[in-house]
OpenMM code with the backbone's topology and positions (N, CA, C; nanometers):
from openmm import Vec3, app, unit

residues = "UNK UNK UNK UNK UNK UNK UNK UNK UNK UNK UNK UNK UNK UNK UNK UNK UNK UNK UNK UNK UNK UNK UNK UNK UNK UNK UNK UNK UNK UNK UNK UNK UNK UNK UNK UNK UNK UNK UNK UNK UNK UNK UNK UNK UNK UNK UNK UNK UNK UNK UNK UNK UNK UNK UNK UNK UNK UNK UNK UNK UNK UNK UNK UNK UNK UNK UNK UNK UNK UNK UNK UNK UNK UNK UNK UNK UNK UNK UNK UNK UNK UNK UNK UNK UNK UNK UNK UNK UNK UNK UNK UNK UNK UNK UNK UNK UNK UNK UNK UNK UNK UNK UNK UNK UNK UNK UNK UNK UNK UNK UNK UNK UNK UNK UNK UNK UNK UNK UNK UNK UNK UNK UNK UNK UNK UNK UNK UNK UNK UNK UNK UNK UNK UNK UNK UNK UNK UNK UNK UNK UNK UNK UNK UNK UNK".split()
positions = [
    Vec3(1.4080, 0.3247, 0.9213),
    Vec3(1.3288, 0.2040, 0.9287),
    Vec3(1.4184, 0.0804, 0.9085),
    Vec3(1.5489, 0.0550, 0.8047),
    Vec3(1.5884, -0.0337, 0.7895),
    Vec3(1.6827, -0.0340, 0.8893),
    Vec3(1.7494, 0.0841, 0.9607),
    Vec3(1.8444, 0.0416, 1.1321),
    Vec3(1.7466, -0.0177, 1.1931),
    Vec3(1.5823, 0.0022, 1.1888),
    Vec3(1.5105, -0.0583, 1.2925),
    Vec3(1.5704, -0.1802, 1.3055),
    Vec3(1.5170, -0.2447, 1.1818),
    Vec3(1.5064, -0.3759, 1.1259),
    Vec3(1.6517, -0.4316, 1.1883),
    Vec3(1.7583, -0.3865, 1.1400),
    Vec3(1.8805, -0.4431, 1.1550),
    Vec3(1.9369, -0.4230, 1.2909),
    Vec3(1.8882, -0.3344, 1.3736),
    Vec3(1.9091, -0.3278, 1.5317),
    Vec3(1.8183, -0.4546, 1.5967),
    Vec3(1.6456, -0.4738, 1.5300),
    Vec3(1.5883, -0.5824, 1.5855),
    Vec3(1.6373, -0.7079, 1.5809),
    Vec3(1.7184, -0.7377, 1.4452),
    Vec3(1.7773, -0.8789, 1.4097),
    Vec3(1.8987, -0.8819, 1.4958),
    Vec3(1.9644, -0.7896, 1.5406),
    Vec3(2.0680, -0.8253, 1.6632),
    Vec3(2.0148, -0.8184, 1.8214),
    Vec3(1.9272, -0.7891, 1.8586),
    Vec3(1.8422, -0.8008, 1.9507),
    Vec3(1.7920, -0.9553, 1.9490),
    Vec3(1.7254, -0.9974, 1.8192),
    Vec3(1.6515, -1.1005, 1.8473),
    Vec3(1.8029, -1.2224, 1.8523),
    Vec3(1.8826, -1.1857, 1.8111),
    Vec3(2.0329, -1.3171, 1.8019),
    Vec3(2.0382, -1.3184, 1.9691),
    Vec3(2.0265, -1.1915, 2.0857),
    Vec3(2.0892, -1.2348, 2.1680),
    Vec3(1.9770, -1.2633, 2.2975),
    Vec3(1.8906, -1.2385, 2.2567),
    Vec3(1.7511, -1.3269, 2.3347),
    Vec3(1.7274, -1.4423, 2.2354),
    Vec3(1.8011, -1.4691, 2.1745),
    Vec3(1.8018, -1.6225, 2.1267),
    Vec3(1.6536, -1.6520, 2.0322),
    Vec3(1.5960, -1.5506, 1.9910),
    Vec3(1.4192, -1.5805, 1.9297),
    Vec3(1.4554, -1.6457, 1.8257),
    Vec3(1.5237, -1.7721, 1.7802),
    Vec3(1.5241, -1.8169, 1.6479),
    Vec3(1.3791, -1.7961, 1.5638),
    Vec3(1.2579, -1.7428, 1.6021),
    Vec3(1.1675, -1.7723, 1.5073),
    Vec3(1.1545, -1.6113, 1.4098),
    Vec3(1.1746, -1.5118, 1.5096),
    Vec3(1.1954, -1.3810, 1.4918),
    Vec3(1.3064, -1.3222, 1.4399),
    Vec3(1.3692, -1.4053, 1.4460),
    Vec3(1.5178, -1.3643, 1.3652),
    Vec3(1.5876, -1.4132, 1.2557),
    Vec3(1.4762, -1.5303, 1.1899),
    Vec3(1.4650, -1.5861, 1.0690),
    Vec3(1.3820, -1.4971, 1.0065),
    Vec3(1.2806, -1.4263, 1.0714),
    Vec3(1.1799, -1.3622, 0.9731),
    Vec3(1.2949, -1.2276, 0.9268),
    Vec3(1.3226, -1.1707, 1.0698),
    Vec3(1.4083, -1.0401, 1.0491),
    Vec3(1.5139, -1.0606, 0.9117),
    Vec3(1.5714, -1.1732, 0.9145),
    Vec3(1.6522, -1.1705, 0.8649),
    Vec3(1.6195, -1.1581, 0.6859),
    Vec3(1.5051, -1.2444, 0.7119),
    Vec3(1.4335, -1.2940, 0.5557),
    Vec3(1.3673, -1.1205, 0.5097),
    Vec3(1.3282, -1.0528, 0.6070),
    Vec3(1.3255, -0.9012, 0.5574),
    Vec3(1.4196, -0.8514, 0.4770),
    Vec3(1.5212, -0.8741, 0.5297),
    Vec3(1.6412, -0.8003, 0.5336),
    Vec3(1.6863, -0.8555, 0.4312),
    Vec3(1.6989, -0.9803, 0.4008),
    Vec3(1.7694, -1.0045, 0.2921),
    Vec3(1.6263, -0.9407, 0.1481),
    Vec3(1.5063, -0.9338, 0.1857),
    Vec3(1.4687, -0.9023, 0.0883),
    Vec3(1.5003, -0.7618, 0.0755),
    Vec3(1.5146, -0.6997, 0.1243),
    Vec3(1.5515, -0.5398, 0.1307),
    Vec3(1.6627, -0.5054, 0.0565),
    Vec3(1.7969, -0.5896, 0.1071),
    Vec3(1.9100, -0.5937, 0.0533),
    Vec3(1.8599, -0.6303, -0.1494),
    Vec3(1.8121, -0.7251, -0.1368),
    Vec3(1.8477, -0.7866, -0.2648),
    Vec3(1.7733, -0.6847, -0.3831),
    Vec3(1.6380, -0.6083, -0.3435),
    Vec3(1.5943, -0.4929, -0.3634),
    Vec3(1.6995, -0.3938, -0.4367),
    Vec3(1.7547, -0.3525, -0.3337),
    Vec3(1.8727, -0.2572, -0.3566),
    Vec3(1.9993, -0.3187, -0.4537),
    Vec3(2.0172, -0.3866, -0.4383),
    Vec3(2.1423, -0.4608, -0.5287),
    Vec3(2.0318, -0.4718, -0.6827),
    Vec3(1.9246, -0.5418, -0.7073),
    Vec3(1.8895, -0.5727, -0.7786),
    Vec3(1.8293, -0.4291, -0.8577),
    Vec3(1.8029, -0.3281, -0.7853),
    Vec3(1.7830, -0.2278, -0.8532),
    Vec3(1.8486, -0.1034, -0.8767),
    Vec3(1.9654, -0.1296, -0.8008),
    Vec3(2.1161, -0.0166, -0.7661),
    Vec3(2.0464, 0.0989, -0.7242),
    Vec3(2.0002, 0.1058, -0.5982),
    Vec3(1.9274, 0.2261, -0.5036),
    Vec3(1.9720, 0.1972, -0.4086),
    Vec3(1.9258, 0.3311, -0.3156),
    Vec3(1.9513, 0.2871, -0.1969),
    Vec3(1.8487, 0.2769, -0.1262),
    Vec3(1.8634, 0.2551, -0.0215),
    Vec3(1.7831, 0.2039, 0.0712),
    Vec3(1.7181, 0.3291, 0.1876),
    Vec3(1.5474, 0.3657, 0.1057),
    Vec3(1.4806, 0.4870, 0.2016),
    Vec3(1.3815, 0.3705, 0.2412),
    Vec3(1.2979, 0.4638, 0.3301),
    Vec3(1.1903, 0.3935, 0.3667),
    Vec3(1.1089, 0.3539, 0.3299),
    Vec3(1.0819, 0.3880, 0.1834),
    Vec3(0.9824, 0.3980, 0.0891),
    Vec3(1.0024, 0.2806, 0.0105),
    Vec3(1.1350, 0.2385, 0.0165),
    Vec3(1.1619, 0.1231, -0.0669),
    Vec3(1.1452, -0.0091, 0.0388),
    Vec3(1.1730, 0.0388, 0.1797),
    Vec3(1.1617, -0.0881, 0.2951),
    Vec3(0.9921, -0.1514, 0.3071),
    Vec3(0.9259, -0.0049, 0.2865),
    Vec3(0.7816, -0.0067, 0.3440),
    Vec3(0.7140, -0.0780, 0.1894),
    Vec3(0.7885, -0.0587, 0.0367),
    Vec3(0.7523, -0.1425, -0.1081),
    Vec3(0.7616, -0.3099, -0.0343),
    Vec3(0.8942, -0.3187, -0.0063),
    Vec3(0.9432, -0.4438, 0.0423),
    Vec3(0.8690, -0.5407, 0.1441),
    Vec3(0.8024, -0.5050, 0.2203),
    Vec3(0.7673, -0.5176, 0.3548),
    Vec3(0.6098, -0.5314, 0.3076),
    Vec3(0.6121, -0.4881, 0.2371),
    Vec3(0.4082, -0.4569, 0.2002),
    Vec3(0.4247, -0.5984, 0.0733),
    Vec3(0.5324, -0.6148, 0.0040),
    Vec3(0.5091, -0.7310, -0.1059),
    Vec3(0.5216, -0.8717, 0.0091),
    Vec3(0.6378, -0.8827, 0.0958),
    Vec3(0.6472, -1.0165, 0.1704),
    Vec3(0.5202, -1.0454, 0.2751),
    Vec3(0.4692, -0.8862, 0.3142),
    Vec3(0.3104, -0.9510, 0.3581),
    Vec3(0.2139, -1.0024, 0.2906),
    Vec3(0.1815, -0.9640, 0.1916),
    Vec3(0.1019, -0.9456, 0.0675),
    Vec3(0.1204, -1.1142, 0.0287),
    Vec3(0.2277, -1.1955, -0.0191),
    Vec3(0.2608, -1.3000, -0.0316),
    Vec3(0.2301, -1.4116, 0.1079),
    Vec3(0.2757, -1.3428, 0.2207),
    Vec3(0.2597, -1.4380, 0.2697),
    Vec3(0.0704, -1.4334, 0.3634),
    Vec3(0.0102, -1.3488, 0.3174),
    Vec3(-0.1479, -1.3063, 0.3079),
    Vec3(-0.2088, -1.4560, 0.2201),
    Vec3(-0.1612, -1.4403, 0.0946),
    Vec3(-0.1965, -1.5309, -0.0279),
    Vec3(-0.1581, -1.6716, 0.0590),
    Vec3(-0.0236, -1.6735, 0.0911),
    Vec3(-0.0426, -1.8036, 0.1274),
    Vec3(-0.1368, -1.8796, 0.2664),
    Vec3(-0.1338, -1.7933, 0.3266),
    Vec3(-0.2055, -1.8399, 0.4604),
    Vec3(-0.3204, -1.8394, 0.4111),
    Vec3(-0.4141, -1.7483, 0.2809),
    Vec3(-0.4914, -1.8452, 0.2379),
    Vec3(-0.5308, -1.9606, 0.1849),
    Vec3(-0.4097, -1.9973, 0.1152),
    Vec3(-0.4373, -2.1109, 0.0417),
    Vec3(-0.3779, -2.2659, 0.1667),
    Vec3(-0.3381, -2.2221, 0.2374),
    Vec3(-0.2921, -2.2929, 0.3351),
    Vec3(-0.4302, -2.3602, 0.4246),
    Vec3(-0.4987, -2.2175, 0.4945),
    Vec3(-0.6184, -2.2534, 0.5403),
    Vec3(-0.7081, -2.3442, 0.4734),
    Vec3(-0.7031, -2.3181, 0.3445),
    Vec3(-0.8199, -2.3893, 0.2562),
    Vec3(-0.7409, -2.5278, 0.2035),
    Vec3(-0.6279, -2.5616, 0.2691),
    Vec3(-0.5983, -2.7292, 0.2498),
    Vec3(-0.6014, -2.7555, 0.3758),
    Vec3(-0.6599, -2.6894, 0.4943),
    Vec3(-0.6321, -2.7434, 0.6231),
    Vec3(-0.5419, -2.7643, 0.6754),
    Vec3(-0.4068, -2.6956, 0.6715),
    Vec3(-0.2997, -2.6873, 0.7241),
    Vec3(-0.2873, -2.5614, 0.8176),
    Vec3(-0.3289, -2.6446, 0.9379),
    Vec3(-0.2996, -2.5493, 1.0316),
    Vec3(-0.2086, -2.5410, 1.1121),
    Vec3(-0.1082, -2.5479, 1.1303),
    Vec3(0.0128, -2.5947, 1.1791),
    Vec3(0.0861, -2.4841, 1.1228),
    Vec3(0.0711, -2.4781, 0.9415),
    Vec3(0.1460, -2.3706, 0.8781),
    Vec3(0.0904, -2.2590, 0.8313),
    Vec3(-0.0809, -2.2309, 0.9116),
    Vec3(-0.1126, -2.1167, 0.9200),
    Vec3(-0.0462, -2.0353, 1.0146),
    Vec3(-0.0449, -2.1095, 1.1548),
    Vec3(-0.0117, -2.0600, 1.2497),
    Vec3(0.0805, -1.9772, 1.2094),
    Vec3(0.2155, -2.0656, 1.1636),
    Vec3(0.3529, -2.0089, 1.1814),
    Vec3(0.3696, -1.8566, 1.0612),
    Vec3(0.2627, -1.8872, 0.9240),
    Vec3(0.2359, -1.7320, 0.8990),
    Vec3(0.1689, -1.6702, 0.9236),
    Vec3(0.0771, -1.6306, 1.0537),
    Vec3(0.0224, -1.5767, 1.1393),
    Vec3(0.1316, -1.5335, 1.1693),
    Vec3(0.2271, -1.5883, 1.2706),
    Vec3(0.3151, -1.5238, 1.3080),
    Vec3(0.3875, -1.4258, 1.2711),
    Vec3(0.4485, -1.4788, 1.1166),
    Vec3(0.5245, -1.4177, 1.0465),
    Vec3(0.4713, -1.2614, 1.0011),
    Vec3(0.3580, -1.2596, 0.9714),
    Vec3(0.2584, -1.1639, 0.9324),
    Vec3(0.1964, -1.0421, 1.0131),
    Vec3(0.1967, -1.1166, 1.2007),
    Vec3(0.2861, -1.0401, 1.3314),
    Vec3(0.3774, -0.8927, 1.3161),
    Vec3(0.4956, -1.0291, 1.2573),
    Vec3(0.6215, -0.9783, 1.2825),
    Vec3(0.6252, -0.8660, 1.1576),
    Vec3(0.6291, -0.9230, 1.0173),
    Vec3(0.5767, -0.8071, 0.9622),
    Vec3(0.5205, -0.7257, 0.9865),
    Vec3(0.4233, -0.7143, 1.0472),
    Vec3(0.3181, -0.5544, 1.0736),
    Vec3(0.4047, -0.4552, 1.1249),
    Vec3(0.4648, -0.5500, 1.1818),
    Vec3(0.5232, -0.4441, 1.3460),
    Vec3(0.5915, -0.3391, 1.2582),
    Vec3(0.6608, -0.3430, 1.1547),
    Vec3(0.7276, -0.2823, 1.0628),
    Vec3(0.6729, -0.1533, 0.9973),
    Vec3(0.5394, -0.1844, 0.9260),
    Vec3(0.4591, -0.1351, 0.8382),
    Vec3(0.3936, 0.0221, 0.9434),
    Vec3(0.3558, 0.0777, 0.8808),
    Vec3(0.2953, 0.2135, 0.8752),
    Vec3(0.1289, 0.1680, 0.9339),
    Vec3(0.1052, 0.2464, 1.0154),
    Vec3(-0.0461, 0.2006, 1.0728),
    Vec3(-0.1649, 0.1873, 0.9344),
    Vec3(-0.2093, 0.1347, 0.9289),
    Vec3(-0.2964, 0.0849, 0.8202),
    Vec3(-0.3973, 0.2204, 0.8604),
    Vec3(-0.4517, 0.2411, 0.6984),
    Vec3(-0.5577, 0.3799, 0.6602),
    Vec3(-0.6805, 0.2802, 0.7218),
    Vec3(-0.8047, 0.3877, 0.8066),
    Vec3(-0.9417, 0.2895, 0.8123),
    Vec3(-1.0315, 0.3688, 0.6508),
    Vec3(-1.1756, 0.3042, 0.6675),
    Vec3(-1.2162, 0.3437, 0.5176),
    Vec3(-1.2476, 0.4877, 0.5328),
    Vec3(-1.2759, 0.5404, 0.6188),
    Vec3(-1.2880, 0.6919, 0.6044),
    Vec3(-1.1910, 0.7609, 0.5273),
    Vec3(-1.0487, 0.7294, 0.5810),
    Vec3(-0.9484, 0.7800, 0.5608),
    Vec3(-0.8705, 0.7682, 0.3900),
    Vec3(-0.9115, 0.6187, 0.3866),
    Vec3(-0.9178, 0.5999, 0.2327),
    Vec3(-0.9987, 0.6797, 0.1364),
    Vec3(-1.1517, 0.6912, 0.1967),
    Vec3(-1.2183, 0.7787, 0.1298),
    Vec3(-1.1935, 0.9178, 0.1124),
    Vec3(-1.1416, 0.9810, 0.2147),
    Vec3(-1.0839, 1.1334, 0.1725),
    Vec3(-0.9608, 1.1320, 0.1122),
    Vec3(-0.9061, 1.0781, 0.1112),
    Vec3(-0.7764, 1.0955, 0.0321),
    Vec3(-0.7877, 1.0625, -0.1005),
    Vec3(-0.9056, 0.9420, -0.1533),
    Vec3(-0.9443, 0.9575, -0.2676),
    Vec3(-1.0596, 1.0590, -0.3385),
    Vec3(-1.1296, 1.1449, -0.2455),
    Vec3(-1.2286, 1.2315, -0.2497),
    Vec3(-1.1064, 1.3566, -0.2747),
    Vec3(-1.0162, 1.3585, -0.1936),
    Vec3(-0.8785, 1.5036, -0.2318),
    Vec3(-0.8066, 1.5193, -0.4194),
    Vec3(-0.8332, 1.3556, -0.4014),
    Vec3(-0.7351, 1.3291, -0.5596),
    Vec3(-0.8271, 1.3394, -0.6491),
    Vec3(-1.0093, 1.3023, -0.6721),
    Vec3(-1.0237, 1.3487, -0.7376),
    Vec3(-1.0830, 1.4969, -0.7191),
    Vec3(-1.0570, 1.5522, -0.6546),
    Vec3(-1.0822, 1.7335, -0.6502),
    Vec3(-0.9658, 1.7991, -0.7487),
    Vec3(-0.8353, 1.7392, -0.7055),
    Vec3(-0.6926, 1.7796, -0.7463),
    Vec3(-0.7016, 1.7669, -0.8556),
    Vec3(-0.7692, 1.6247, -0.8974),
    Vec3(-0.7745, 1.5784, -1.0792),
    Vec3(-0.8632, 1.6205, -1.1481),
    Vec3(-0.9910, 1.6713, -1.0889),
    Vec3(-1.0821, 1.7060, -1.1494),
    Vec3(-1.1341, 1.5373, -1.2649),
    Vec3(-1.1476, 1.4477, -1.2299),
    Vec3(-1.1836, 1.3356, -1.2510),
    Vec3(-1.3025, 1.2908, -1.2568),
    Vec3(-1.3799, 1.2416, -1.4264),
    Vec3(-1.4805, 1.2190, -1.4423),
    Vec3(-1.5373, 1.0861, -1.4820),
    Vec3(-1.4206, 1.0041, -1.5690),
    Vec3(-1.4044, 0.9519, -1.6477),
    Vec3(-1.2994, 0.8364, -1.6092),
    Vec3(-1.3507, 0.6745, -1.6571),
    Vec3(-1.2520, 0.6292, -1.6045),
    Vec3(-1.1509, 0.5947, -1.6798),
    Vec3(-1.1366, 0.6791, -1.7813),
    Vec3(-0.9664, 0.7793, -1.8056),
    Vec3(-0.9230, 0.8479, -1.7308),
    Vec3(-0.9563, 0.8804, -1.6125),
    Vec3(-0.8657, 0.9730, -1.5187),
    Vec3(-0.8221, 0.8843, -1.4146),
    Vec3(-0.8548, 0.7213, -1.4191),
    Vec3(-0.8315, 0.6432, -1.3223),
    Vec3(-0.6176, 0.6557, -1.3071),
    Vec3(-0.6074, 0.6626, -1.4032),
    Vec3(-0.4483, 0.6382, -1.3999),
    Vec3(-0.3616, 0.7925, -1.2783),
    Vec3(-0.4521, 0.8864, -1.3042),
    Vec3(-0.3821, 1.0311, -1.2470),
    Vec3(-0.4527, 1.0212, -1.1136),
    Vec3(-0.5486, 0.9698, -1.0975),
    Vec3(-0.6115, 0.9814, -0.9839),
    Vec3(-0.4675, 0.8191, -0.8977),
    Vec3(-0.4957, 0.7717, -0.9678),
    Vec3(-0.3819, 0.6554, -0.8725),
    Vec3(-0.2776, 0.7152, -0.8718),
    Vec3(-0.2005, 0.7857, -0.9331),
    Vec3(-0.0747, 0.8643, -0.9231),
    Vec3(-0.0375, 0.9281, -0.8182),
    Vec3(-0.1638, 1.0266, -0.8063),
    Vec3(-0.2031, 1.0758, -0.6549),
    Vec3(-0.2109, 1.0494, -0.5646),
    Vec3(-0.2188, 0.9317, -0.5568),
    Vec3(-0.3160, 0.8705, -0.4533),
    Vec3(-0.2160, 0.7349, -0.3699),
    Vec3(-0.1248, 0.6865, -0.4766),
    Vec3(-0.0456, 0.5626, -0.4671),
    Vec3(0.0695, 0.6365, -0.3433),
    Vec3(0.1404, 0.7366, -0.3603),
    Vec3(0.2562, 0.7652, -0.2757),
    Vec3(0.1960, 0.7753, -0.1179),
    Vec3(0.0807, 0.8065, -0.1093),
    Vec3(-0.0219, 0.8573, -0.0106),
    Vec3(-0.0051, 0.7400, 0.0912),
    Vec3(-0.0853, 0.6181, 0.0011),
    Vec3(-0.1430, 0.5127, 0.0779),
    Vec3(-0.1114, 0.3636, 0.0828),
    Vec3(0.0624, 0.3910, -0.0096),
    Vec3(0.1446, 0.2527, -0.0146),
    Vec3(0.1770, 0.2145, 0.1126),
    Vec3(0.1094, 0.0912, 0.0934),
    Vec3(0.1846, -0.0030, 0.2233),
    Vec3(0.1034, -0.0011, 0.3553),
    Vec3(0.0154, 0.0672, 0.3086),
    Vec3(-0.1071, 0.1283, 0.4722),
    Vec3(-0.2227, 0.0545, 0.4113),
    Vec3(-0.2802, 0.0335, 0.3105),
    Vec3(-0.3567, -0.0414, 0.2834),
    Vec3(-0.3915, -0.1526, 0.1728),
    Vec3(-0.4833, -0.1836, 0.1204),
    Vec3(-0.4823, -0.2799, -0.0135),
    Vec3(-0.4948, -0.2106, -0.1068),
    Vec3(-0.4294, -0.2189, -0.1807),
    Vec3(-0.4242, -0.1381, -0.3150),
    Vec3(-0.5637, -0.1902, -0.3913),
    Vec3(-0.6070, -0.3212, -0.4442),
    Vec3(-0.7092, -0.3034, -0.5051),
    Vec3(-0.8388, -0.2971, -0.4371),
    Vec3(-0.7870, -0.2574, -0.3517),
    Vec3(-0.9761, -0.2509, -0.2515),
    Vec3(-0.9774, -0.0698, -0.3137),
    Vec3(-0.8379, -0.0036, -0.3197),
    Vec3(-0.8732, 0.1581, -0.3149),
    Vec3(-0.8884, 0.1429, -0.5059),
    Vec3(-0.8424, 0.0857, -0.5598),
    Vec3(-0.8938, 0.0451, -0.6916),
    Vec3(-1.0154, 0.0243, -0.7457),
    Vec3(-1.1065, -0.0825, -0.6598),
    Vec3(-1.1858, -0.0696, -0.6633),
    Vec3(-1.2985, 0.0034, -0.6453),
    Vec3(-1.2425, 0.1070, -0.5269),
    Vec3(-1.3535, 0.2206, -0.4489),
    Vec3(-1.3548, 0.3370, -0.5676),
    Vec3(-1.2394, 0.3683, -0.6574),
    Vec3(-1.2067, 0.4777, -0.7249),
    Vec3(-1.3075, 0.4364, -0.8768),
    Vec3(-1.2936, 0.2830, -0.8830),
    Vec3(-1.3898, 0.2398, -1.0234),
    Vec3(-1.5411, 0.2794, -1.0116),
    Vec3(-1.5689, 0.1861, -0.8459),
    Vec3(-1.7107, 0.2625, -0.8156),
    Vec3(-1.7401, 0.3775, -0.8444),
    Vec3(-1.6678, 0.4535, -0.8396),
    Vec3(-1.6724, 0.6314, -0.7899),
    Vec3(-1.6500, 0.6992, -0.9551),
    Vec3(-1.6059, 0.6114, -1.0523),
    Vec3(-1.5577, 0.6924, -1.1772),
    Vec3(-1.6830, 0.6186, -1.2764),
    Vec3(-1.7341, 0.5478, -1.2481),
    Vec3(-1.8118, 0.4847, -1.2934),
    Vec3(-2.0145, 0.5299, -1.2961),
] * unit.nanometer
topology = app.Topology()
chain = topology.addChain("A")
for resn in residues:
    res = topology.addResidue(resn, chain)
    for name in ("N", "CA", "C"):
        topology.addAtom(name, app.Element.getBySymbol(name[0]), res)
């Protein structure tokens, strides 16, 4: 996943996409700094952590953007948010969320929302980066509750 990334950012230098190859790059350096900052290396698991926080951020901002009426700099994280996806793992629909949290608590035998922590344990390696974490947070409270 991260040759993707770093084959796309030399692709986008020689079709000239300055807008796509600022983002690539701004990946990349978050990826890098990841790895330096945590002395790992670099799997997919850590690209797809990476990649799911700079959407996630730039999610937050295009809301708060919209709601001052700046649309000019929605657009451009629209874009950005694009270009991110393209990266990311096809997003879970709710069915899919629902069985995989219907598997974890079978596995956990989960009654109590003391078992919320083992049931996310389960459940977190599954569905990082494919969907919102507190929406499946929330579905698991409903459900333990």
């Amino acid at each position: 996943m991260f040759e993707r990334i770093k084959n796309d950012m030399v692709k986008a230098m020689k079709e000239q996409d300055k807008f796509r190859l600022s983002v690539i790059r701004m990946l990349k350096g978050s990826i890098d700094k990841e790895r330096i900052d945590k002395k790992i290396e670099i799997t997919d698991e850590v690209v797809i952590d990476v990649l799911a926080k700079e959407l996630k951020i730039r999610e937050e901002s295009r809301l708060e953007f919209s709601n001052a009426a700046r649309g000019d700099l929605v657009e451009n994280l629209d874009k950005e948010i694009a270009i991110i996806k393209e990266y990311l793992p096809e997003p879970l629909n709710d069915e899919e969320i629902d069985k995989i949290i219907d598997d974890a608590f079978e596995e956990v035998g989960a009654s109590t929302i003391k078992d919320m922590g083992k049931v996310m344990k389960i459940i977190t390696p599954k569905i990082k980066g494919r969907c919102d974490m507190r929406e499946v947070s929330n579905k698991i409270k409903i459900k333990l509750s």
